[in-house]
C-alpha positions as CSV (number, residue, x, y, z in Angstrom):
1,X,139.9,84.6,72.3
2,X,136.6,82.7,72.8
3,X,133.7,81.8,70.3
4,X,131.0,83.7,69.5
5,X,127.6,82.3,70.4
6,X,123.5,83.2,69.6
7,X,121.0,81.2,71.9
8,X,117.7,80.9,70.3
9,X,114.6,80.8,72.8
10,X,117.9,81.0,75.5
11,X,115.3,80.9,78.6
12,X,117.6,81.2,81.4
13,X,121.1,81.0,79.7
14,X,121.4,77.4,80.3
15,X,123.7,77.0,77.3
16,X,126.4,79.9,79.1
17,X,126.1,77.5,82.2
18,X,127.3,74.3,80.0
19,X,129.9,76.8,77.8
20,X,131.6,77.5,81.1
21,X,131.4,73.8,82.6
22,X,133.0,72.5,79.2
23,X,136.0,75.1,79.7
24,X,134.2,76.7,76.2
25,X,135.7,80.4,76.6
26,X,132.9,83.0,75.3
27,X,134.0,86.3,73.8
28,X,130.1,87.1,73.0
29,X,127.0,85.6,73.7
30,X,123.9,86.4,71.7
31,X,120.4,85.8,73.9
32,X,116.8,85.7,72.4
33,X,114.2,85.8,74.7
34,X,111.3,87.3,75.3
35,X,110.3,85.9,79.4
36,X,111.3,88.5,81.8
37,X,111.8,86.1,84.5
38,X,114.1,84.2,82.7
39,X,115.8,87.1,81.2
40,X,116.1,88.5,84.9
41,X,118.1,85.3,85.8
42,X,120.4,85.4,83.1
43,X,121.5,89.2,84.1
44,X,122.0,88.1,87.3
45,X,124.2,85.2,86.8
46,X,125.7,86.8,83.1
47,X,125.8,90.3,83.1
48,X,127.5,90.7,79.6
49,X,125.1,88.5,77.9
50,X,123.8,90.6,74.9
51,X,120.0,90.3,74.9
52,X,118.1,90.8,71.7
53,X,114.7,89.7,72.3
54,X,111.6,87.6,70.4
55,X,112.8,85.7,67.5
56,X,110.7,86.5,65.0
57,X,111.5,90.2,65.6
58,X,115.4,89.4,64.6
59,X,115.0,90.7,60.7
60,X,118.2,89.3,58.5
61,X,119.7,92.9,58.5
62,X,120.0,93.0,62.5
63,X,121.5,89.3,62.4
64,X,123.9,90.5,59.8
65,X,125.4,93.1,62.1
66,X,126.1,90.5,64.8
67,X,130.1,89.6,64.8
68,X,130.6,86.2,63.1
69,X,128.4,83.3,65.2
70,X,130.4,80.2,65.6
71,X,127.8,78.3,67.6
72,X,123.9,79.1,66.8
73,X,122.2,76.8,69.7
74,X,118.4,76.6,71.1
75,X,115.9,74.3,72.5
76,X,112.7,75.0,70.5
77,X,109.3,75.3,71.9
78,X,108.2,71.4,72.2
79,X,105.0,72.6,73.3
80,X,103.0,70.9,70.5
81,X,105.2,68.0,70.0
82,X,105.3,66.2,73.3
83,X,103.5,63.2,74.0
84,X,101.5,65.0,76.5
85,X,99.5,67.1,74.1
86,X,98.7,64.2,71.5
87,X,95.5,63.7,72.3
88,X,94.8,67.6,72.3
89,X,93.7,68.2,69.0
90,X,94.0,72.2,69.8
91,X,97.8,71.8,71.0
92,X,98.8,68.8,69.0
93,X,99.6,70.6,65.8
94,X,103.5,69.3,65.5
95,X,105.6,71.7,64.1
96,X,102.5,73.7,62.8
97,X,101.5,74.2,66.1
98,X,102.2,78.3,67.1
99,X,104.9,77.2,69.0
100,X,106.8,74.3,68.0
101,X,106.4,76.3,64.2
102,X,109.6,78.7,66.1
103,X,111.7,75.6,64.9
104,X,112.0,77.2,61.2
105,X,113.1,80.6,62.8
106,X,116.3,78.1,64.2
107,X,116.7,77.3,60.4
108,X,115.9,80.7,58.9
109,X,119.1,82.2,61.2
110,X,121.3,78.7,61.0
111,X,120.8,79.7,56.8
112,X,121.3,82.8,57.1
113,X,124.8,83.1,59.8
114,X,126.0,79.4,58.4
115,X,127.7,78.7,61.8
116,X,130.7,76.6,62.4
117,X,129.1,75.1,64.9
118,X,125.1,74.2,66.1
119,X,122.7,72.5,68.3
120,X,119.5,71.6,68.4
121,X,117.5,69.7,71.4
122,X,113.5,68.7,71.8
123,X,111.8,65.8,73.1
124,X,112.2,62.9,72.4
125,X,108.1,61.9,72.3
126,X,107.7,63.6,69.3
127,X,106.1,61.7,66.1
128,X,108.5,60.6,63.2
129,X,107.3,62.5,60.4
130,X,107.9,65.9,63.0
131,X,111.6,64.3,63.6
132,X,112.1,63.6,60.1
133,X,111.4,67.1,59.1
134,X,113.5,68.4,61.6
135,X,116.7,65.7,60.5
136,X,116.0,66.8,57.0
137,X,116.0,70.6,57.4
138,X,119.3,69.9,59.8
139,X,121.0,67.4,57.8
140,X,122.1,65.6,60.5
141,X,120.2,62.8,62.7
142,X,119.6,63.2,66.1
143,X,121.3,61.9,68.9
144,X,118.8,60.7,71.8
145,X,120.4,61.2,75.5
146,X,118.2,60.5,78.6
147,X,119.6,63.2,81.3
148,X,118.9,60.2,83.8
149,X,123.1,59.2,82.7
150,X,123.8,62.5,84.4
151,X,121.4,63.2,87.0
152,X,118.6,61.6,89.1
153,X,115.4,63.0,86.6
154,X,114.8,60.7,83.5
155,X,114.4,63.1,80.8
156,X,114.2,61.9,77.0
157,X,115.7,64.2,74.5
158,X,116.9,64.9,70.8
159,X,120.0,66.4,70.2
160,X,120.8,67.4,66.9
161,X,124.4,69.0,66.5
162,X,127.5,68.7,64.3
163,X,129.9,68.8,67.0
164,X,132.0,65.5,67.1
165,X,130.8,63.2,70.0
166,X,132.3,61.1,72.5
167,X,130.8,57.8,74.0
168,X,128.6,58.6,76.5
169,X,129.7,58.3,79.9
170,X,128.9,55.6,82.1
171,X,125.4,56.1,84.2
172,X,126.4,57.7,87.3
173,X,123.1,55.9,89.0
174,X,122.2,59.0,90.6
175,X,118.7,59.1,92.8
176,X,116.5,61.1,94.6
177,X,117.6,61.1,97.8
178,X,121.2,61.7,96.4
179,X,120.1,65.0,95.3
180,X,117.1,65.6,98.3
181,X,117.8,68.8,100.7
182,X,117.5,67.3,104.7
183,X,116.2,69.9,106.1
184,X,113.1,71.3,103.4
185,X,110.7,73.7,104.9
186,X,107.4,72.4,106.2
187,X,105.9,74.7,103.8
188,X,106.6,72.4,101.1
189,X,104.8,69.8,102.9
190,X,101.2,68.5,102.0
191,X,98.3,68.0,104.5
192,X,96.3,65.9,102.2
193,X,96.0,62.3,102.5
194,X,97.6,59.6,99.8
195,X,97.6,56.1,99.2
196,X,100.8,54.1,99.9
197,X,101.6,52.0,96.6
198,X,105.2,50.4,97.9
199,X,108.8,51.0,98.2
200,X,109.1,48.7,94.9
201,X,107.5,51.7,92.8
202,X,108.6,54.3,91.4
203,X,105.5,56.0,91.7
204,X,105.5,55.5,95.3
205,X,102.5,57.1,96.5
206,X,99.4,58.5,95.0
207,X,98.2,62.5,96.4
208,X,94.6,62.5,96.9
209,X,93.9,65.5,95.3
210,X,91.8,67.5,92.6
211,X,94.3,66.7,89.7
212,X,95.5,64.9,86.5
213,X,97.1,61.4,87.1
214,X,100.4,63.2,86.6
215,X,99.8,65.8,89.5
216,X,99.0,62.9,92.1
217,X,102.1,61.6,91.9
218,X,104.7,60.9,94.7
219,X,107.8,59.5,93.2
220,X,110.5,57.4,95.4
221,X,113.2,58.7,97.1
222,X,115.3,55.4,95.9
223,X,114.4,56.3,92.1
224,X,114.9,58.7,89.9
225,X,112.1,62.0,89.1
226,X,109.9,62.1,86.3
227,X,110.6,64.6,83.5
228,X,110.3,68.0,85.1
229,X,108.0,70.3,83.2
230,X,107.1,74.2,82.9
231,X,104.8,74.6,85.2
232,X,101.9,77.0,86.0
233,X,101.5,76.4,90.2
234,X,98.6,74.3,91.6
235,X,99.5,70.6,92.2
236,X,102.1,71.0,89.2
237,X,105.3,70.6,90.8
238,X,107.2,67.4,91.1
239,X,107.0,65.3,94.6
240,X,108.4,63.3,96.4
241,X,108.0,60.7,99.6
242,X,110.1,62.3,103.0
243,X,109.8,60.7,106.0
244,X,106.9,59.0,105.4
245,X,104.9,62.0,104.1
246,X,104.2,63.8,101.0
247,X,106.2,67.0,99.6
248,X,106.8,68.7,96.3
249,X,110.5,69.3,95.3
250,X,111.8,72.6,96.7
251,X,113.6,74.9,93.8
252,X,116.8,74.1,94.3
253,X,115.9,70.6,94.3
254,X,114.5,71.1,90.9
255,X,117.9,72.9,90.2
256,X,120.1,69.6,91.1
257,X,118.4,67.4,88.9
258,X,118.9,70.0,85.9
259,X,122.5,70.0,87.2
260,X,122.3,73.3,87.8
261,X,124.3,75.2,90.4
262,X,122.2,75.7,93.7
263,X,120.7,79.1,93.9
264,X,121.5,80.0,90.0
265,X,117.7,80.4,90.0
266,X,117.3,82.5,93.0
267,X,115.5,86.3,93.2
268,X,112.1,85.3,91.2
269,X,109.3,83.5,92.8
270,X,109.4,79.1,93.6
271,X,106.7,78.6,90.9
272,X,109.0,80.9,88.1
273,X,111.8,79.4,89.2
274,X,110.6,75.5,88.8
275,X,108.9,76.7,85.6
276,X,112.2,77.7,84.3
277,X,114.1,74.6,85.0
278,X,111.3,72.3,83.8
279,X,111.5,74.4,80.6
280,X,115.4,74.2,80.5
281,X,118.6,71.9,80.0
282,X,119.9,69.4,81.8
283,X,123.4,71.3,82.2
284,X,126.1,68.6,82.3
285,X,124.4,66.6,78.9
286,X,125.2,69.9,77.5
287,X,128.2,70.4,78.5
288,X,129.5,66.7,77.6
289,X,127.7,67.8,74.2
290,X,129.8,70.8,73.9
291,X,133.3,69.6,75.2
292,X,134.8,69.2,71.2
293,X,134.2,72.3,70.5
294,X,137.3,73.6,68.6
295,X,137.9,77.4,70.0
């Protein structure tokens, strides 16, 4: 018999994806979500998952129905915690913010089930006083993992869980290129000119476009990605030098360095599809996460 799990703000079932990779049998899984896309994705790869919608719309009696939860897990909106919003005085509210505030939902439900097990993640650029009122609530401290052990993107994150922990594993010293299709389509491809800054950076070339910093920039084949982020189209997505020219990262591209199986994202549009990775886990830190799980 396997556990029974709810997945707060469960985007595109990320956490069934590390359950499965861990050898964590699931005899139900729990979704909230609200994004069609993302719920679209989870259907298609997890057909039994249990959907119940927006989180703030899950009233105690409805929770209370569910069959005992033995793992309550979510990644909560980090939207005005991260280090890019901090000096956005409109955004930059911390866990006041109207997203980042769906944390106490987590806790209202983790109260309210008491769970054998839980987990936690946001990013790791958030201030102390938001961390420390998180740890508090929680009453355990956070573990920070950078997915770069795992995969070829260097991604920063909290992890708040009391599931017993191994040492991590050693840095598998993935890059790039190790993860790069060879044959992307020339559609991916820009025509716009950029300035060369050297194979000794990992910003190796600059776009010259119409952007933020953060959109002009072409990253190394021989080095790891920056962060992926949701993303909304325009000069958003994550690129990288090929053959001496500029390209963004194809979706399953953006798949590999989440550690997520090629294709998993397939049958909604590229932009969707990189917006729901940057948004998501980093699979195998999960899964080394959740391997202790008792079932």
């Amino acid at each position: 018999m396997g556990i029974n799990v709810l997945s707060l703000f469960d985007g595109m079932s990320g956490g069934q994806l590390a359950l499965e990779r861990a050898g964590i049998a699931v005899d139900k899984y729990y979704a909230s979500e609200i994004k069609p896309h993302s719920m679209q994705t989870t259907q298609k790869n997890y057909p039994d998952t249990i959907q119940l919608g927006d989180v703030t719309l899950l009233k105690d009696n409805r929770l209370k129905e569910l069959k005992s939860i033995d793992l309550l897990i979510g990644g909560s909106p980090c939207t005005n915690l991260t280090i890019t919003v901090c000096n956005n005085y409109d955004h930059n509210q911390g866990l006041k913010g109207e997203e980042s505030k769906l944390f106490f939902e987590y806790i209202r439900i983790k109260n309210l089930l008491n769970p054998k097990y839980f987990l936690l993640e946001n990013v790791a650029s958030m201030t102390d006083e938001n961390k420390n009122i998180i740890t508090d609530l929680l009453g355990v401290e956070p573990v920070f993992i950078d997915s770069n052990v795992f995969s070829a993107q260097d991604r920063g994150r909290y992890y708040w869980t009391n599931i017993p922990l191994d040492l991590l594993p050693e840095n598998k010293g993935i890059v790039l290129k190790d993860i790069m299709e060879t044959d992307a389509d020339e559609k991916y491809y820009y025509k716009k000119g950029f300035k060369f800054n050297g194979w000794d950076k990992k910003v190796i070339a600059t776009l010259e476009i119409n952007s933020h910093d953060i959109g002009k920039r072409v990253y190394n084949p021989n080095m790891r990605c920056g962060t992926l982020t949701a993303i909304n189209g325009g000069y958003h997505e994550k690129k990288v030098y090929d053959n001496e020219r500029c390209r963004k990262l194809t979706p399953i591209e953006y798949e590999r360095l989440q550690t997520v199986p090629d294709g998993y994202t397939e049958g909604v549009s590229d932009t969707k599809r990189r917006s729901m990775l940057g948004d998501g886990w980093t699979i195998d830190v999960i899964a080394y996460l959740f391997k202790n799980i008792e079932q």
